[in-house]
C-alpha positions as CSV (number, residue, x, y, z in Angstrom):
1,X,0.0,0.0,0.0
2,X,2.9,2.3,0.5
3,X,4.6,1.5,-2.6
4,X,1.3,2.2,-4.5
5,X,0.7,5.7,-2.5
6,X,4.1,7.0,-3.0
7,X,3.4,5.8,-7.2
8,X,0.5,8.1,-6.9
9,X,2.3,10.8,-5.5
10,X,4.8,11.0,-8.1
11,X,2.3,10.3,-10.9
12,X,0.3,12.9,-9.7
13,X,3.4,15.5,-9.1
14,X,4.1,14.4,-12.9
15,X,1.2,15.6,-14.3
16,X,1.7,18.8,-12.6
17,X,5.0,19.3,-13.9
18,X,4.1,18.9,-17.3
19,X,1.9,22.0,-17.1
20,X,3.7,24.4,-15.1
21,X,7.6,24.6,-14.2
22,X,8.5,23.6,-10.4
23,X,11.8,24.4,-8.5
24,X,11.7,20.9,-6.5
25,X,14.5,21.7,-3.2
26,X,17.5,19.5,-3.8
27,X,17.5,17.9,-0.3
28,X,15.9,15.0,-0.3
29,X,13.6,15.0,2.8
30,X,12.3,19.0,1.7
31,X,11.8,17.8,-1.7
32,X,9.5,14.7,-0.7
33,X,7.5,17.0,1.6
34,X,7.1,19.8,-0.9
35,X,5.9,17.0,-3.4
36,X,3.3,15.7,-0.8
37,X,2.1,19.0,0.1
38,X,1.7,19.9,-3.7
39,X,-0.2,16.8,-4.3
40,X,-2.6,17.0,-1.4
41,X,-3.3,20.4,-2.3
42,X,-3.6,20.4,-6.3
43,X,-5.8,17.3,-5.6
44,X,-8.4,19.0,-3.5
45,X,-8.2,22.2,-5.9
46,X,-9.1,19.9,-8.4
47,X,-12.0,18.7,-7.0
48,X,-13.1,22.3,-6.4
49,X,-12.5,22.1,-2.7
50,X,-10.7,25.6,-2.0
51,X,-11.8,25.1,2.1
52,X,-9.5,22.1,2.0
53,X,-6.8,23.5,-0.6
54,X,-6.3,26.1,1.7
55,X,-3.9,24.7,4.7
56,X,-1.8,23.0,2.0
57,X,-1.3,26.2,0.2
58,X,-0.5,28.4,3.0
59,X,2.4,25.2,4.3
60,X,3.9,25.8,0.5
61,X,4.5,29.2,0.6
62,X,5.9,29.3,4.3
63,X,7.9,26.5,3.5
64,X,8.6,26.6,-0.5
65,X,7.9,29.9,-1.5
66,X,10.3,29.7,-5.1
67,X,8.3,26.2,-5.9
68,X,6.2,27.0,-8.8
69,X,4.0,30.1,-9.9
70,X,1.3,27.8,-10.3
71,X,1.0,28.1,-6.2
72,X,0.2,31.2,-6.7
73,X,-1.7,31.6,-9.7
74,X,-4.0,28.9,-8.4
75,X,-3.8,30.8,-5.2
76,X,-5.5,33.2,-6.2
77,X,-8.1,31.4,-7.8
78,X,-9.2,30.1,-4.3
79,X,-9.1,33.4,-2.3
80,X,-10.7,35.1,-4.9
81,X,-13.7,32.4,-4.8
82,X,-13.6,33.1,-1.0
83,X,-14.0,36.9,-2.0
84,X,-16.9,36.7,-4.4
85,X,-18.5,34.0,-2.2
86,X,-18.4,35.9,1.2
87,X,-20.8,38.6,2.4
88,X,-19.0,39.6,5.9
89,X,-16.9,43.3,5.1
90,X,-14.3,41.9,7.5
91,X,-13.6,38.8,5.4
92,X,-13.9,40.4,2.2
93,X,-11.0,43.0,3.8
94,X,-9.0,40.0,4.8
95,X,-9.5,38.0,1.7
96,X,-8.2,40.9,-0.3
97,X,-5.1,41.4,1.5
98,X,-4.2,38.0,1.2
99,X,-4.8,38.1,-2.4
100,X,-2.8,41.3,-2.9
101,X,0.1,39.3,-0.8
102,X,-0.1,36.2,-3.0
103,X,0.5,38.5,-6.2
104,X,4.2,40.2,-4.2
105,X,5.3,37.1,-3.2
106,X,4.7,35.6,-6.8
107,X,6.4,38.6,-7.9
108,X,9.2,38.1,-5.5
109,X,10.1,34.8,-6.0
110,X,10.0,34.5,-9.9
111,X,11.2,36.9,-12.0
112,X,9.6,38.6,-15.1
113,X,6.1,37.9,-13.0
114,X,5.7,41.4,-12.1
115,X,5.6,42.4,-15.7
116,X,3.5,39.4,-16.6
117,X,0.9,39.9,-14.0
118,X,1.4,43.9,-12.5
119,X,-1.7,44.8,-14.6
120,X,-3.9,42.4,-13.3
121,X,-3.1,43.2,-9.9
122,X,-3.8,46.7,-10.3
123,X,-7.4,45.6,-11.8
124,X,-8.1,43.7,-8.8
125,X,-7.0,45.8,-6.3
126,X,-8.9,48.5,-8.1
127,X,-12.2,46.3,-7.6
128,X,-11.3,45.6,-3.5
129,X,-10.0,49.1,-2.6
130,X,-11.5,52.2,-4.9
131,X,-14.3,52.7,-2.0
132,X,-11.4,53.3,0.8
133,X,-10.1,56.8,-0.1
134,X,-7.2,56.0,2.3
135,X,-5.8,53.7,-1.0
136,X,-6.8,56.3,-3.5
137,X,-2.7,57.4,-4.4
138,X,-1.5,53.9,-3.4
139,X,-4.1,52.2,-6.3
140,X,-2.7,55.7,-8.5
141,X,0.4,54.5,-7.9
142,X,0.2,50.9,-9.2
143,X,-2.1,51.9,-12.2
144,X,0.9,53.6,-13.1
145,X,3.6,50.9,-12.4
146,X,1.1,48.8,-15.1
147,X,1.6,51.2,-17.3
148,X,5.3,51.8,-17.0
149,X,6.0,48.0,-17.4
150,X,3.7,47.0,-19.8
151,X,3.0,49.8,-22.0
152,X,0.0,49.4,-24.8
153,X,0.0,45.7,-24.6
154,X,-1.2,45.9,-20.9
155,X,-4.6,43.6,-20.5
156,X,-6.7,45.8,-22.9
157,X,-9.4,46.9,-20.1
158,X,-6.6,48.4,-17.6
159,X,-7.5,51.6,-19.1
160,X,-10.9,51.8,-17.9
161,X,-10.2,50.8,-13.9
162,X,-7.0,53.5,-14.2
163,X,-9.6,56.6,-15.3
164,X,-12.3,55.4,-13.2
165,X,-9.9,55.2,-10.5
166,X,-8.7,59.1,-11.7
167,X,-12.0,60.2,-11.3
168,X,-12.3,59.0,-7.4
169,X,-8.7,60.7,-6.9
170,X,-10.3,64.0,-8.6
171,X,-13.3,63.9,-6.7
172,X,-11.2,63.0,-2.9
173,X,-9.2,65.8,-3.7
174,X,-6.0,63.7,-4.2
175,X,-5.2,64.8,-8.0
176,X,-5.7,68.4,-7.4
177,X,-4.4,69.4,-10.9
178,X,-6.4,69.1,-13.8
179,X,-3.6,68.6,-15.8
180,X,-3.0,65.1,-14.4
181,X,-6.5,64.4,-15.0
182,X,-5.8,64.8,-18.2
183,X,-2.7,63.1,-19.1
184,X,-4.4,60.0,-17.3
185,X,-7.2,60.0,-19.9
186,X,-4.2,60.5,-22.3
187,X,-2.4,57.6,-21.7
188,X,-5.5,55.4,-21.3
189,X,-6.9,56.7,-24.7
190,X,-3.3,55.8,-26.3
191,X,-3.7,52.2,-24.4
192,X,-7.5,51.4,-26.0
193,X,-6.9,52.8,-29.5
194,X,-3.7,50.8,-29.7
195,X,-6.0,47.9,-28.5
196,X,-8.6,48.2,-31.2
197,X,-6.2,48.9,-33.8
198,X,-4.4,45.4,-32.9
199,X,-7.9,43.9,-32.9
200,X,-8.6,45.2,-36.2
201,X,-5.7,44.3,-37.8
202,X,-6.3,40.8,-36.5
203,X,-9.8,40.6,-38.0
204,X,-11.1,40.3,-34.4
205,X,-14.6,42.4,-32.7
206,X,-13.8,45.3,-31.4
207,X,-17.0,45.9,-29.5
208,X,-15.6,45.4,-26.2
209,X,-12.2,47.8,-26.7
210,X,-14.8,50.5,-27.9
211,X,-17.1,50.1,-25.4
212,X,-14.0,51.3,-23.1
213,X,-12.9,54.2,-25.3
214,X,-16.4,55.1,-24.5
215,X,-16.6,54.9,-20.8
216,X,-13.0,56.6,-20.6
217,X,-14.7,59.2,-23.2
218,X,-17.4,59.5,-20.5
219,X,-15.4,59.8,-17.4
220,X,-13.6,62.9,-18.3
221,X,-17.0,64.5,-19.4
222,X,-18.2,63.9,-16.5
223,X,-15.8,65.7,-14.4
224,X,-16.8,69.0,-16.6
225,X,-12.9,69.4,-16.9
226,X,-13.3,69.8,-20.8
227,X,-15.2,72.5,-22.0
228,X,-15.7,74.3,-25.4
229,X,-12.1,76.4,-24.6
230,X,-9.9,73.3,-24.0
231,X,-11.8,72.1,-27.4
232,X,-11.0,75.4,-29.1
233,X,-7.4,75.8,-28.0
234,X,-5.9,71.9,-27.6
235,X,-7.8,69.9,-30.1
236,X,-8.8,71.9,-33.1
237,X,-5.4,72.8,-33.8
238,X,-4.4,69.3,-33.9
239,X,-7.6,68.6,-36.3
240,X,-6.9,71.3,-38.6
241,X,-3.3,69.9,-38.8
242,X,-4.3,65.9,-39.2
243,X,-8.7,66.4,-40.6
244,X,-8.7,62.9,-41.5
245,X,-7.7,61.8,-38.0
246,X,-10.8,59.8,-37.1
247,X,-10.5,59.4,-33.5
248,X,-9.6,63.1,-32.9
249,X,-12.7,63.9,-34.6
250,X,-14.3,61.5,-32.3
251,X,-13.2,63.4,-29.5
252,X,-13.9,66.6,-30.4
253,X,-17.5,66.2,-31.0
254,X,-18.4,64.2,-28.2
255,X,-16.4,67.4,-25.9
256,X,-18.2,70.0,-27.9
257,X,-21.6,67.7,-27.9
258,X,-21.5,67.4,-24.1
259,X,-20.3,71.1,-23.6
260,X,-22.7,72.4,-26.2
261,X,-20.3,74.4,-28.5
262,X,-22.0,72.6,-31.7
263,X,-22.0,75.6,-34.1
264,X,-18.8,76.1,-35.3
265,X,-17.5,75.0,-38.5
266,X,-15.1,73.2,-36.7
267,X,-17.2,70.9,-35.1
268,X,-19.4,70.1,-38.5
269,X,-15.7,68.7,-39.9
270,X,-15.3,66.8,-37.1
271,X,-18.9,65.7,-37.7
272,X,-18.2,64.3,-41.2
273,X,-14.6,63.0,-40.4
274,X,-17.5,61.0,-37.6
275,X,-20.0,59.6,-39.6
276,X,-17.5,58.6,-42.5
277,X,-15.6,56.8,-40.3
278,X,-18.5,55.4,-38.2
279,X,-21.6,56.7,-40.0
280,X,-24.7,56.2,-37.3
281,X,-28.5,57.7,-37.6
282,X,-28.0,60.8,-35.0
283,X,-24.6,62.4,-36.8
284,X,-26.1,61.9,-39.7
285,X,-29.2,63.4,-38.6
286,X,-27.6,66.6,-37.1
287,X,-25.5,67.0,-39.8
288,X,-28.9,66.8,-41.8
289,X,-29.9,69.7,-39.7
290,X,-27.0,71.6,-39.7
291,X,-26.6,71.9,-43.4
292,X,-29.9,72.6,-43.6
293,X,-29.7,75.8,-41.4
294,X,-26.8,77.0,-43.4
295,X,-29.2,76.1,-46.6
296,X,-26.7,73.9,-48.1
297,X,-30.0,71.9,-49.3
298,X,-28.2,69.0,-51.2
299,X,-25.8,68.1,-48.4
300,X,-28.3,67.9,-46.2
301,X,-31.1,65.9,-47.9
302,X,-28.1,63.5,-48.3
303,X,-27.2,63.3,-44.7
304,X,-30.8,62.7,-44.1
305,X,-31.1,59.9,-46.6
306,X,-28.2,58.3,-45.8
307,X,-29.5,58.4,-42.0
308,X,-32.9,57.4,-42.5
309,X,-30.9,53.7,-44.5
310,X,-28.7,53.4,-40.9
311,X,-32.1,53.1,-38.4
312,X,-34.4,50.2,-38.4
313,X,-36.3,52.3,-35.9
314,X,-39.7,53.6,-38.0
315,X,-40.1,56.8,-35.7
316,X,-36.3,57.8,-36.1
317,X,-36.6,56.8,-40.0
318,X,-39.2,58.5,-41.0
319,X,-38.7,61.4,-39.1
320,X,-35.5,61.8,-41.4
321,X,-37.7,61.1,-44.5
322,X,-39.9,63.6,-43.4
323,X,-36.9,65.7,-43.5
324,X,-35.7,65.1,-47.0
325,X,-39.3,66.2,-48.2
326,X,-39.9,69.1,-46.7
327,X,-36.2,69.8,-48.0
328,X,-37.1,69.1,-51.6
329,X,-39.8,71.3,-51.3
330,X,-37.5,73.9,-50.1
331,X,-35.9,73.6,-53.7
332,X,-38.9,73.1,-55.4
333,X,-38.5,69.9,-56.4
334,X,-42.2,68.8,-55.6
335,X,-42.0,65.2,-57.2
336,X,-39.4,64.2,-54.8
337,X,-41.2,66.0,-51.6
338,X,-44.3,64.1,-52.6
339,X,-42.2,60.8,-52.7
340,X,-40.0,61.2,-49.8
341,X,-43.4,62.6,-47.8
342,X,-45.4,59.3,-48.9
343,X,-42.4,57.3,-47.4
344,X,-42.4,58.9,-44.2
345,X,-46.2,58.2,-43.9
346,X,-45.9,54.6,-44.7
347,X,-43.1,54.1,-42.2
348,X,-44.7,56.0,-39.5
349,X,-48.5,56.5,-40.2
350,X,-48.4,59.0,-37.0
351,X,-47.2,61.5,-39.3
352,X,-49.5,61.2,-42.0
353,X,-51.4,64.1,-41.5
354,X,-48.3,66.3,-42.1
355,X,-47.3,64.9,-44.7
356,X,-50.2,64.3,-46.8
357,X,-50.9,68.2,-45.8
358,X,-47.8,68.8,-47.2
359,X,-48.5,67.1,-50.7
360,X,-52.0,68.8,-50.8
361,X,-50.2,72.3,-50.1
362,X,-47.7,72.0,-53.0
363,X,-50.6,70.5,-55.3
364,X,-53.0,73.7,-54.4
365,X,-50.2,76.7,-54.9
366,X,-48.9,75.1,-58.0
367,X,-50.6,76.9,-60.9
368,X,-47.2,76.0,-62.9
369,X,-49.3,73.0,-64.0
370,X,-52.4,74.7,-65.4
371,X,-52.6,74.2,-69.0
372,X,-55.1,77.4,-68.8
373,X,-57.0,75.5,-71.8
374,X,-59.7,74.2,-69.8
375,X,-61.4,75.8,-66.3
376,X,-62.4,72.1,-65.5
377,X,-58.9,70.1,-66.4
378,X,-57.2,73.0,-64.3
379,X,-59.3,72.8,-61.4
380,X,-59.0,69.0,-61.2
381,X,-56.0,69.6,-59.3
382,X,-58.0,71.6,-55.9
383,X,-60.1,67.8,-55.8
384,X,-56.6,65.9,-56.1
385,X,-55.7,68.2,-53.1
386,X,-58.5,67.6,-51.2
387,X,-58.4,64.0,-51.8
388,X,-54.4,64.1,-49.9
389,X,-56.0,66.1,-47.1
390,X,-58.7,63.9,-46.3
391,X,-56.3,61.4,-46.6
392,X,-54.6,63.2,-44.2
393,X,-57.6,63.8,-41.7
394,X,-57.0,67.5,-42.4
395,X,-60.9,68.5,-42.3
396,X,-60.0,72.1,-43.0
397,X,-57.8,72.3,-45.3
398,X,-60.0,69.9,-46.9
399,X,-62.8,72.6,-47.3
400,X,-60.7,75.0,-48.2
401,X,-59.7,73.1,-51.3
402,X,-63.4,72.6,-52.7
403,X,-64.0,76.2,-52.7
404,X,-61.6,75.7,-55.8
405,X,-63.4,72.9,-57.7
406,X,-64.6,73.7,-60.9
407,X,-68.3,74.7,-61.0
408,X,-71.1,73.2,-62.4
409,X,-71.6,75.4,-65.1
410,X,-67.9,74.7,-66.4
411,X,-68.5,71.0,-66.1
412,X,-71.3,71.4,-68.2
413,X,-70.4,73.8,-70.9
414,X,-67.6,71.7,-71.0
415,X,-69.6,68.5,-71.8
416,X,-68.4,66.9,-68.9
417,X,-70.3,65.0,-66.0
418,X,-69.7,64.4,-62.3
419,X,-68.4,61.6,-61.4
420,X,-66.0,61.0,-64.7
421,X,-62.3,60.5,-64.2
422,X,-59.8,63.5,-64.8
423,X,-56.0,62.5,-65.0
424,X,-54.3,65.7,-62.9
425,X,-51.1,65.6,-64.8
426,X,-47.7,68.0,-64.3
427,X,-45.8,66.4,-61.0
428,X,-49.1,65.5,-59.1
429,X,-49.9,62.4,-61.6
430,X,-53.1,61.3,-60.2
431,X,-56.6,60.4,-61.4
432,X,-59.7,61.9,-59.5
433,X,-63.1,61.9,-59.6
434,X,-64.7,65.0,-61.2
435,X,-66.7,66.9,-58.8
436,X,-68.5,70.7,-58.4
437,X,-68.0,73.2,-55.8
438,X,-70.1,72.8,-53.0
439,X,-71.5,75.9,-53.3
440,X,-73.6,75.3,-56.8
């Protein structure tokens, strides 16, 4: 039975070996009790029994601290079970300085760990500490030891727990200088652009690494520490010299959005460099607007368009459609406000009423179609009007429009009928039935 338990012991410190690299002691008697107390404890870790796994872990480090950094990588698997698992403060304190421990003595005992690993200390010590404001310069501190080791290939989502942690140290009145706010966001902006740009080239999502740029993005707006000045004098200049630098762009209009310096010329470049990068349905849809204020008609029908084709959301869609139309009939072009206007209703029938009022305004002040060679083919028009605004449920504008229909005594002397079809030619191209002014 011996025999076959000392077998097992070696099989088992074997197996081990082969996945991680172990600094066995060369006496004899050491080395057969570090092997047993590796065995007994990797066996209950692998059954998921961290209670157990404990005792033997704390006996290796007292006793066999160089052994293997597998003692303390899986260390910290089972303390940091015991953290997530507990709900007494006092255990969760205790629990995370032993955790915070197992990382230094990993660090001192092997070297080259502290690079490997610095950055995932500082995000877990982030997630114990940031509510004690007595660690706020101590958790600064190793943010920036990550970042001095590790550079841009730190774990990609260091940036966000390093700003979020700036923000606490802004708001205790650690960082007093908004400077160092600032060349914080910096360097975590460098750190998550070179991210996504390494996922990008690899052909890999990038949802997550923007997702970050975002919150970092939203961390320093929310401090109000950028406003339309620090725009004005640090980040146009830099646009002007490199326009087709797409995250600058980003950056400056999400600074001027939030700090509401949106009507400079500037900004609208930044804007465009924005949606042709990342084209979404709201910068398209204020640049829609904007270039419509400054009645530069074509750009902005386009920015509309191509808006309305980036939402599947029908309110949002057609109130861009609606947008186009009313811009076409801005230029006159009635065919295409009629178009645009009929899609807008037929995506979101809530705004039929406008814009079937809006085709039967056009059609009633456009005397460019009448022939002038017949009172009753000329008139047809005011009944295709009507016809839109009843469509429309515009009741008044309705009447209004028959005041216009042709009279009876035109019908007849024109050897007409009520009731026969007219074709309304011009842009309107519609067929209506022929009927008199109320009135007669």
């Amino acid at each position: 039975m011996k025999l076959k338990a000392l077998l097992l012991t070696a099989f088992l410190v074997l197996c081990s070996s082969l996945q991680a690299q172990f600094f066995w002691p060369e006496n004899p008697e050491e080395r057969s009790e570090a092997e047993t107390l590796w065995t007994l404890f990797d066996d209950v870790y692998g059954q998921g029994d961290y209670e157990a796994a404990k005792p033997y872990l704390d006996q290796i480090i007292e006793k066999f601290p160089g052994l293997s950094t597998a003692v303390y990588i899986n260390g910290l698997k089972v303390w940091k079970d015991t953290y997530k698992n507990s709900k007494d403060a006092a255990v969760k304190k205790e629990t995370a300085d032993k955790i915070m421990t197992l990382y230094e003595k990993r660090f001192d005992n092997f070297d080259g760990e502290k690079k490997k690993a610095i950055d995932r200390k500082a995000m877990d010590a982030f997630q114990y500490y940031y509510k004690d404001a007595s660690k706020t310069q101590e958790l600064l501190d190793l943010f920036e030891e990550a970042y001095e080791l590790k550079g841009n290939d730190a774990y990609y989502p260091l940036g966000r727990y390093y700003m979020n942690m700036a923000t606490f140290a802004y708001v205790r009145k650690v960082i007093t200088d908004d400077d160092e706010v600032l060349r914080i966001y910096d360097r975590c902006t460098e750190h998550i652009d070179y991210q996504i740009a390494k996922s990008k080239n690899a052909g890999k999502s990038t949802n997550r690494q923007v997702a970050i740029k975002e919150f970092i993005d939203k961390k320093l707006a929310d401090l109000k520490l950028v406003d339309c000045d620090f725009v004005v004098e640090k980040l146009v200049p830099e646009f002007e010299q490199d326009p087709d630098n797409a995250e600058l762009a980003n950056k400056i209009f999400a600074f001027a959005f939030e700090g509401g310096c949106t009507d400079a010329d500037w900004f609208v470049k930044a804007a465009e460099k924005v949606f042709a990068s990342n084209p979404q349905y709201g910068v398209g849809y204020l640049l829609g607007v904007k270039f419509g204020s400054e009645k530069d008609y074509d750009k902005s029908k386009s920015y509309f368009t191509q808006a309305a084709e980036l939402t599947d959301d029908n309110t949002d869609k057609a109130k861009a459609l609606k947008q186009v139309a009313a811009t076409e009939r801005i230029q006159g072009n009635k065919a295409e406000a009629k178009k645009f206007a009929l899609q807008a209703a037929e995506v979101d029938p809530t705004l039929k009423e406008d814009m079937y009022t809006l085709i039967g305004d056009m059609i009633m002040g456009s005397d460019e179609c009448d022939k002038k060679e017949s009172q009753v083919t000329d008139r047809a028009r005011f009944i295709a009007a009507h016809n839109y605004y009843i469509q429309g449920k515009n009741n008044l504008k309705a009447g209004q429009a028959r005041e216009y229909f042709p009279t009876i005594s035109d019908i007849f002397t024109e050897g007409k009928k009520e009731g026969d079809n007219l074709k309304v030619g011009c842009w309107i191209q519609t067929s209506v039935k022929l009927v008199r002014r109320p009135e007669q």
